[in-house]
C-alpha positions as CSV (number, residue, x, y, z in Angstrom):
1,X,16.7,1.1,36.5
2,X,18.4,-0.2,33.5
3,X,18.3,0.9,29.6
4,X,20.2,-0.3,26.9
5,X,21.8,2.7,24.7
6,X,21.4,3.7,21.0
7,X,25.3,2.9,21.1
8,X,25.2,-0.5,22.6
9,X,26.2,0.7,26.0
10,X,23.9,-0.1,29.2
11,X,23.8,0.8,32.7
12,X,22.3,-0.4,35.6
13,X,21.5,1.7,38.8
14,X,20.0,0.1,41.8
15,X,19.2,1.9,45.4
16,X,18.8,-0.8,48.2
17,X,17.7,-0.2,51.5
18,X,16.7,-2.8,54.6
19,X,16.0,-3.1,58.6
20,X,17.4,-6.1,60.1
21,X,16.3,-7.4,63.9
22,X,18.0,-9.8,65.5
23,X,18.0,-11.9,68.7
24,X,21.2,-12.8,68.2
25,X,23.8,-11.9,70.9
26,X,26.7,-12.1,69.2
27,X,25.8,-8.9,66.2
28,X,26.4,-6.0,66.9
29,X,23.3,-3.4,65.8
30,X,20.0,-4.5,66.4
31,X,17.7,-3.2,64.3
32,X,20.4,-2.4,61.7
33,X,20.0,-0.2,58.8
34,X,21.3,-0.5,55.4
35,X,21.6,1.3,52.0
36,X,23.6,1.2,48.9
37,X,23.7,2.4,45.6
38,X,25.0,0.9,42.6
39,X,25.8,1.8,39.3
40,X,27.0,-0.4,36.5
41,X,27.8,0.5,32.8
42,X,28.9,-2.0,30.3
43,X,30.0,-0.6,26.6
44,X,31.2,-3.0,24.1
45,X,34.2,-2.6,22.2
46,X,34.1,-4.5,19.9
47,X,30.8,-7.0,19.1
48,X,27.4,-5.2,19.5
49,X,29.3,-1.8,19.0
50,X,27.9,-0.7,15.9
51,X,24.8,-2.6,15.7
52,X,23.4,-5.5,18.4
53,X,20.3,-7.9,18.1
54,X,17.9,-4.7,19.3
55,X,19.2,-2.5,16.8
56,X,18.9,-5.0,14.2
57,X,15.1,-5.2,15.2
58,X,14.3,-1.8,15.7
59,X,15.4,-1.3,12.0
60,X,14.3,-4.1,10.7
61,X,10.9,-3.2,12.3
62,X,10.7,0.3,10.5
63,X,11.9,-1.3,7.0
64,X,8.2,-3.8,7.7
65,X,6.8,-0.3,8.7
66,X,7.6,1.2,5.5
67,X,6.9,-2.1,3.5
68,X,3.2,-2.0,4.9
69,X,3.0,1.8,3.6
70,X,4.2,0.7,0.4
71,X,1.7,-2.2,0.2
72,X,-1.2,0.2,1.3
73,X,-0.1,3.0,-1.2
74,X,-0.6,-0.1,-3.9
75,X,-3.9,-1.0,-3.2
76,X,-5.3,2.9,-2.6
77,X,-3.9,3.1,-6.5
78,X,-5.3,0.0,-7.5
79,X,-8.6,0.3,-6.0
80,X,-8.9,4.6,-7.6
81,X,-8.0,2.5,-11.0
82,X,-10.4,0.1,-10.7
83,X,-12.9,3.0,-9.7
84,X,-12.0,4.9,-12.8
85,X,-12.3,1.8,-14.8
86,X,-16.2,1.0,-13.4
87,X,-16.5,5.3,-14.7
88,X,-15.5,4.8,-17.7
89,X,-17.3,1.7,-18.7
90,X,-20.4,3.0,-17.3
91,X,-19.9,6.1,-19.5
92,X,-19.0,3.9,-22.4
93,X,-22.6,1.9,-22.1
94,X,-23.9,5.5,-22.0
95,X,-22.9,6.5,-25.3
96,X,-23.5,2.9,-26.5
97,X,-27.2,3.3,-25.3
98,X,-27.5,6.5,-27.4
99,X,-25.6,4.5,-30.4
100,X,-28.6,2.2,-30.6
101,X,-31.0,4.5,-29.7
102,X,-29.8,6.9,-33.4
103,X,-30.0,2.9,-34.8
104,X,-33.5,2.3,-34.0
105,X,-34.6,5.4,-34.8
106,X,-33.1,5.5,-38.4
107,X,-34.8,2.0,-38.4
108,X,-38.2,3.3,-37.0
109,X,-38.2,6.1,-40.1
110,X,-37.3,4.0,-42.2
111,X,-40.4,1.5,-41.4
112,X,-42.8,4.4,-41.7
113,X,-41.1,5.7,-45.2
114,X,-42.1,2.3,-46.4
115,X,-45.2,2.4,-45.0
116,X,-46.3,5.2,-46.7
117,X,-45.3,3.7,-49.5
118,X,-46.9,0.9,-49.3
119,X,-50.2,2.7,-49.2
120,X,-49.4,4.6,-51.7
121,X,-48.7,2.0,-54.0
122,X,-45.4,2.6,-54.7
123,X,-44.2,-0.3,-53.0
124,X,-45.2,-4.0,-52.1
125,X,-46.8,-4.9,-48.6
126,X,-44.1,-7.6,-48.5
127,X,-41.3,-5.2,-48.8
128,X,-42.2,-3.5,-45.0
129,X,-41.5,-7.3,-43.0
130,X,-37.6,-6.4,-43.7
131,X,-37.8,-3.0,-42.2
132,X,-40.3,-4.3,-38.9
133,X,-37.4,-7.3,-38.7
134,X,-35.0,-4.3,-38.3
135,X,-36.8,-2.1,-36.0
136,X,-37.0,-5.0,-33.9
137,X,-33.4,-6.0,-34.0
138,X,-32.7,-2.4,-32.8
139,X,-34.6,-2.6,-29.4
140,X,-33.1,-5.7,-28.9
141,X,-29.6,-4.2,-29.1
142,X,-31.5,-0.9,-26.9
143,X,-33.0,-3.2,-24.5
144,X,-29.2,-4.8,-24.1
145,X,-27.5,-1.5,-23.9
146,X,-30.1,-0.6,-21.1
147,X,-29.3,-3.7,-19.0
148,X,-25.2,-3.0,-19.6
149,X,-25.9,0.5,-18.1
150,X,-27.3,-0.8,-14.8
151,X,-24.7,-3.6,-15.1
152,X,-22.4,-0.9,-15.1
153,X,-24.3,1.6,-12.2
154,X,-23.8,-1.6,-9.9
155,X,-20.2,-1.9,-10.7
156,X,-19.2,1.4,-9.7
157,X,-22.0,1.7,-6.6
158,X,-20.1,-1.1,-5.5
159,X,-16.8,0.5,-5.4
160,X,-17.0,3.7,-4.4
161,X,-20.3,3.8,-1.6
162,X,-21.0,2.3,1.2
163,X,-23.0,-1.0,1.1
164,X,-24.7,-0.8,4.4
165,X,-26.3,2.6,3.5
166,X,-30.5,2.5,3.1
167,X,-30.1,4.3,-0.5
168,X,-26.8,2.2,-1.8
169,X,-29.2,0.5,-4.0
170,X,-30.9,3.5,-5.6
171,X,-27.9,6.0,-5.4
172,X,-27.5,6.3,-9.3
173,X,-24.9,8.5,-11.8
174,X,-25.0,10.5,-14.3
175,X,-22.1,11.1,-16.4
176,X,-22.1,14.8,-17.7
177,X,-19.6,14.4,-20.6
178,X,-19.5,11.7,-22.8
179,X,-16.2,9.8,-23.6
180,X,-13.8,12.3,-24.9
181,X,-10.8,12.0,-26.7
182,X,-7.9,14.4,-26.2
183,X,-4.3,13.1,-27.9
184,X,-1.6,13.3,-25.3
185,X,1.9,13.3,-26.4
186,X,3.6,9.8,-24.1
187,X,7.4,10.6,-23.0
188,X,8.4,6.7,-22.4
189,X,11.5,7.7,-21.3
190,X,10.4,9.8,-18.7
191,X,8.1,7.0,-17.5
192,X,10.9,4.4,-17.9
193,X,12.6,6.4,-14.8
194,X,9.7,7.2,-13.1
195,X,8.4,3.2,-12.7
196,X,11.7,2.2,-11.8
197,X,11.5,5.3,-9.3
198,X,8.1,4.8,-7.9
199,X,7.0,1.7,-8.1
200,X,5.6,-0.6,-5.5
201,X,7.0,-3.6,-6.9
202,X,10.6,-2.0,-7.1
203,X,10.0,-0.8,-3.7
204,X,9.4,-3.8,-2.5
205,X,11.9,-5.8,-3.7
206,X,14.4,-2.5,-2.6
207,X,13.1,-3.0,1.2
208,X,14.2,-7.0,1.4
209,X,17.3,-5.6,-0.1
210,X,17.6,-3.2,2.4
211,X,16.5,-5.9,5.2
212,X,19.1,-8.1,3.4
213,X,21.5,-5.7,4.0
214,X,21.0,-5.3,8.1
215,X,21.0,-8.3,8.6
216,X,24.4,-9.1,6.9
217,X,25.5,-6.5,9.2
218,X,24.1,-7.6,12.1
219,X,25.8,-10.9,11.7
220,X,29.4,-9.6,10.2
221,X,29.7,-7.8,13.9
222,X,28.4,-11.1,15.6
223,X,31.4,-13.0,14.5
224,X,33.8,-10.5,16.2
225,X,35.3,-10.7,19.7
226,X,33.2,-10.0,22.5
227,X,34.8,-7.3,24.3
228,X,33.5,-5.3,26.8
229,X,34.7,-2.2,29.1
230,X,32.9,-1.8,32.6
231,X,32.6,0.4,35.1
232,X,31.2,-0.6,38.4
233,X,30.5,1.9,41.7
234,X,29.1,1.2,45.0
235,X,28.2,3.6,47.7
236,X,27.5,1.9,51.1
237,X,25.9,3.3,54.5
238,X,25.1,1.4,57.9
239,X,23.5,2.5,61.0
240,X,20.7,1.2,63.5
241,X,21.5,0.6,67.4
242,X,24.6,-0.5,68.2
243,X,24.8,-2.6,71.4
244,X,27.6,-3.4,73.8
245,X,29.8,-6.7,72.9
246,X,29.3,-9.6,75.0
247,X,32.3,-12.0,75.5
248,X,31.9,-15.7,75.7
249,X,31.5,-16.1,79.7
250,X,29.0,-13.7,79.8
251,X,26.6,-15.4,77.5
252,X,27.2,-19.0,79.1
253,X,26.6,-17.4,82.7
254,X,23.3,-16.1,81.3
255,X,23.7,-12.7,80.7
256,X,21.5,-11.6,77.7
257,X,21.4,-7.9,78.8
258,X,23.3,-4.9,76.5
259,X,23.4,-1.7,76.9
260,X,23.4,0.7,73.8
261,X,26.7,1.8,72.7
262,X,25.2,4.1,69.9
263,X,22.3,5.1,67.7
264,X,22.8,6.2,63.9
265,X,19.2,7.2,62.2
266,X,18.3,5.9,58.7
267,X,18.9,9.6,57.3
268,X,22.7,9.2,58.7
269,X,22.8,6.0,56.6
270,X,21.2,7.8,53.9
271,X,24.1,10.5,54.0
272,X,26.6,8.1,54.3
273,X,25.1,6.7,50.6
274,X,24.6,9.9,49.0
275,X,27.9,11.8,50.4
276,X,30.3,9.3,49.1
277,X,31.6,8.3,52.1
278,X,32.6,4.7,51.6
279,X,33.0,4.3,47.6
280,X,33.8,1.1,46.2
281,X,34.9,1.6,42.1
282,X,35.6,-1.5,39.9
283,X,37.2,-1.1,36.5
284,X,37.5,-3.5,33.7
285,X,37.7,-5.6,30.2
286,X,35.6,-8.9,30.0
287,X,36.8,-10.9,26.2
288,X,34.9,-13.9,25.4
289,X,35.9,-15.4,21.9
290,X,34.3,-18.6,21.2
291,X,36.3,-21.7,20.3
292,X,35.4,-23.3,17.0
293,X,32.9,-22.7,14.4
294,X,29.9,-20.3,15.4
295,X,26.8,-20.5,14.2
296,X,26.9,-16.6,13.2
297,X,29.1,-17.5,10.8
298,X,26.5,-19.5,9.2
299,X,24.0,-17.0,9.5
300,X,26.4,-14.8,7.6
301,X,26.5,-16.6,4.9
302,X,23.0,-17.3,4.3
303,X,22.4,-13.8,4.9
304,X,24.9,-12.6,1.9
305,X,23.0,-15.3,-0.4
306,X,19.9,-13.9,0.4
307,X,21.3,-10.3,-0.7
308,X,22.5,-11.7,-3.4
309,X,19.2,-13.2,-4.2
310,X,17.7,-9.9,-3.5
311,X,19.7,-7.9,-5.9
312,X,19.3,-10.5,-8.8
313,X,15.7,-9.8,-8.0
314,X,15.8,-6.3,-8.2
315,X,17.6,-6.3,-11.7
316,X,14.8,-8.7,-13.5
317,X,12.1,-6.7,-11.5
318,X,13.6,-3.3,-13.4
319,X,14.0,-5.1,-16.8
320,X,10.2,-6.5,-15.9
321,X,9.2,-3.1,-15.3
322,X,10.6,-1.4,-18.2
323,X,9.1,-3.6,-20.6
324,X,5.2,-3.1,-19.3
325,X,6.1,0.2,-19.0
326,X,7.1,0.6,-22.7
327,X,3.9,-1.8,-23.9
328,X,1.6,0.3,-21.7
329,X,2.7,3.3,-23.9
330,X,2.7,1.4,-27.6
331,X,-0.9,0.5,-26.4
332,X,-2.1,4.4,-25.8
333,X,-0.6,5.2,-29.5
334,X,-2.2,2.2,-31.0
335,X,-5.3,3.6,-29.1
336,X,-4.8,7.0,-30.6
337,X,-4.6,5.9,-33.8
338,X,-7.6,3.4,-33.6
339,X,-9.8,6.6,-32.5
340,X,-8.6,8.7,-35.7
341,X,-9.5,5.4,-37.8
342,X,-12.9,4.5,-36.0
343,X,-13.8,8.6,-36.8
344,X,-13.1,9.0,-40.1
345,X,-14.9,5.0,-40.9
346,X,-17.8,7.0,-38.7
347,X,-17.8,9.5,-41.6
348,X,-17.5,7.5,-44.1
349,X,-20.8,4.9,-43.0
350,X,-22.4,8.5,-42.2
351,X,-21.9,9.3,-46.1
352,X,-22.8,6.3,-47.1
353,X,-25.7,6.1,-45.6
354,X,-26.8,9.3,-46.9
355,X,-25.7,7.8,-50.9
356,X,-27.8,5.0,-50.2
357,X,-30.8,6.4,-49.3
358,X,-30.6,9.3,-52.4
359,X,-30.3,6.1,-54.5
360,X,-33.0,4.6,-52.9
361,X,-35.3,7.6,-53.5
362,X,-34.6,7.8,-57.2
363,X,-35.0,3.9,-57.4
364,X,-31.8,2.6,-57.7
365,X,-31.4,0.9,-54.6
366,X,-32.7,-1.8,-52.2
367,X,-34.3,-1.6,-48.6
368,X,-31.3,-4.3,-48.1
369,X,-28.3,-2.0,-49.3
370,X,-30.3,0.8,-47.0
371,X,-30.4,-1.4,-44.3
372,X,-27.0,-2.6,-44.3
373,X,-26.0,0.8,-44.5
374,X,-27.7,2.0,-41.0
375,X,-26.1,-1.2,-39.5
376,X,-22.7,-0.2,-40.9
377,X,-23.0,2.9,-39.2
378,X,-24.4,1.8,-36.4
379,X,-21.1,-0.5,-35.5
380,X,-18.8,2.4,-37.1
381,X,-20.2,4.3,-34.2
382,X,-19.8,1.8,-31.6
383,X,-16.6,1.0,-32.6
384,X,-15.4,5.1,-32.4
385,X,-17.1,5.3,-29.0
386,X,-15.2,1.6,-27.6
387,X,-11.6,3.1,-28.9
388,X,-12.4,6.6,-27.3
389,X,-13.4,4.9,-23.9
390,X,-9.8,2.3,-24.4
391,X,-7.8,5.2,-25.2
392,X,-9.1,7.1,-21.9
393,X,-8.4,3.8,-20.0
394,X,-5.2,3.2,-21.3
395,X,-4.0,7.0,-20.5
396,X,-5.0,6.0,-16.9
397,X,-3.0,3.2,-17.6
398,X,-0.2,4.6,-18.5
399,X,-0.2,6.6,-15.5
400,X,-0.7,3.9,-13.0
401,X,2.0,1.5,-14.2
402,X,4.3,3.9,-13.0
403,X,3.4,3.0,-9.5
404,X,2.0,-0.3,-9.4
405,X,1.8,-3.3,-11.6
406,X,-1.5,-3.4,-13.8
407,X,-3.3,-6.3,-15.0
408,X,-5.4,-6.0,-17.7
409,X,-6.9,-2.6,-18.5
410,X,-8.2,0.0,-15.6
411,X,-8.9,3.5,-15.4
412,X,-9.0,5.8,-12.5
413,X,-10.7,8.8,-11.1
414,X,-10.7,11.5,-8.3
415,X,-13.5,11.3,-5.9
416,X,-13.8,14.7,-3.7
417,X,-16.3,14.9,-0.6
418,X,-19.2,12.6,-0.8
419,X,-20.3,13.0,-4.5
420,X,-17.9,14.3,-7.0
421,X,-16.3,12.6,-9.8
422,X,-13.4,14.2,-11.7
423,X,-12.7,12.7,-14.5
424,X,-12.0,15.4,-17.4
425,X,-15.1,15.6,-17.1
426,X,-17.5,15.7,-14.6
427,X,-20.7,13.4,-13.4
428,X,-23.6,13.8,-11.0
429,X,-24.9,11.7,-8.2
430,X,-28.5,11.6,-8.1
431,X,-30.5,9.7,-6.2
């Protein structure tokens, strides 16, 4: 049996036992029986005290352990982002849909306005062509919106089901809410110290650090003295049939024959072991110290320029982090600010749409102006809906930054059980 220690000690214990026949007339016991135990322990002094080449492994080992939880933390929060992303660009082409749907329909009224005008007489038949050239610009921008929906169904399926399920194909969703906007007040600060905190970058690089740093450890106790303090005990026992001594003549005359002198049974042997009867103790201090340059030396040194390395690392990582950090949150108040503007240009095509057709009634206006009007409000409305759905996504944003580096923009959301989808709002699976 032998272990090695979480000190650096180890011992070694060993129980030997054997029967040994013989023809030989000139030994004594035949069978003879044998047993000893032995116990050895060896603790170092001086190298492989504090920290030996298992050590180093074991904890190098749990610093890869906790590098792989790290790494799998990142992509559970990269993948939920991406998730919430595919959410909210499906709920964007939602709203969109419903944008050109208000589009065509002020189009559609239009067309039949002039129509009765036309047969009427109020109006000339070539006057209707621009309105039927409208309507039919409308369902083309409907007809779009429709296919950016499914576009967007199939992005979202894709991430969040299963794709060997029968029904992954026809599984559909139905967001509840459309894209909301709710200002949030940003503490940059706060999520200054929070990225630097928590995130899997900074974490990262901290872990080689910390590798870095056993490892420079490892090696500074390499280079000392190897000395060692042991501690060595045997207990012996021996038995078996002991048979008379025959002298020299009497083997050359021929005479093979002995009688038996004793008899000791293997449990005497074994209580001759156990009891202590014929210990053997060795104490002392083995010092090896090698002549000339060792290579731990060299591994040293690469080791502290690697931690160096490491820790210059760290310090543009932080700076690194700080920055996208700090442009995350300029781009959620830029957002903010583009939904208050995209709103009040919404009211503002809204009213003029409404001047434009009063004119038109009374005469003093064009189909053209009236048109231009319902397309103006139709992209003031698209444009409020797009900087509601970037200001959600950039709020998700923000909040993932602070654990893992972003690329370009992504959104997030909670998915409980098998159907639900949290979002500040809500949506429904149906199939």
């Amino acid at each position: 049996m032998n272990q090695t220690l979480p000190w650096g000690g180890n011992y070694l214990a060993s129980w030997n036992s054997q029967r040994f026949t013989t023809t030989n007339l000139f030994n004594s016991f035949s069978p003879l029986l044998s047993s000893n135990i032995s116990l050895q322990y060896t603790q170092p002094l001086l190298r492989n005290l504090a920290i030996d080449q298992i050590r180093q492994q074991v904890q190098n080992s749990k610093k890869t352990r906790e590098l792989s939880d790290i790494q799998l933390q990142s992509v559970i929060t990269q993948t939920m982002r991406n998730v919430k992303n595919a959410y909210w660009d499906l709920s964007y082409t939602i709203a969109n849909l419903k944008a050109q749907q208000q589009s065509l329909a002020l189009s559609q009224q239009s067309l039949r306005d002039n129509q009765r005008r036309v047969e009427i007489g109020t109006m000339a038949p070539i006057d209707i062509v621009q309105a039927q050239a409208e309507v039919a610009s409308n369902e083309q921008g409907v007809i779009i919106a429709e296919a950016n929906i499914r576009t967007a169904q199939d992005n979202l399926r894709a991430l969040i089901l299963d794709p060997g399920a029968p029904d992954f194909w026809t599984v559909s969703f139905d967001p509840t809410d459309a894209p909301a906007f709710a200002a949030q007040a940003i503490d940059v600060d706060a999520a200054v110290r929070t990225a630097l905190d928590q995130r899997s970058d900074i974490k990262s690089a901290k872990n080689s650090l910390e590798q870095s740093d056993i490892n420079i450890r490892y090696f500074r106790n390499q280079i000392l003295p190897d000395v060692n303090a042991q501690v060595n005990y045997i207990g012996r026992g021996i038995g078996g049939t002991q048979l008379e001594s025959l002298t020299q003549d009497q083997i050359l005359s021929g005479i093979t024959s002995r009688t038996t002198v004793s008899t000791r049974n293997f449990g005497s042997v074994l209580g001759d072991v156990f009891q202590n009867q014929y210990p053997d103790w060795t104490v002392g201090v083995a010092i090896g110290y090698p002549i000339g340059t060792s290579t731990q030396h060299a591994n040293l040194a690469r080791s502290r320029l690697q931690y160096e390395q490491a820790q210059a690392q760290v310090k543009n990582l932080e700076m690194i982090v700080a920055t996208q950090v700090r442009a995350v949150a300029r781009n959620v108040q830029t957002n903010q600010q583009r939904v208050r503007s995209a709103g009040a240009s919404r009211e503002l095509q809204e009213r003029k749409l409404e001047a434009e057709e009063k004119k038109f009634a009374a005469g003093m206006s064009t189909t053209f102006f009236v048109f231009q009007a319902q397309r103006d409000l139709s992209a003031a409305r698209v444009a409020e809906i797009q900087a509601i759905s970037d200001y959600n996504k950039s709020l998700v944003d923000f909040e993932a930054v602070q654990l893992v580096p972003i690329t370009g923009n992504g959104v997030q959301i909670t998915i409980a059980g098998t159907g639900a989808i949290q979002t500040g709002g809500t949506a429904i699976i149906r199939q």
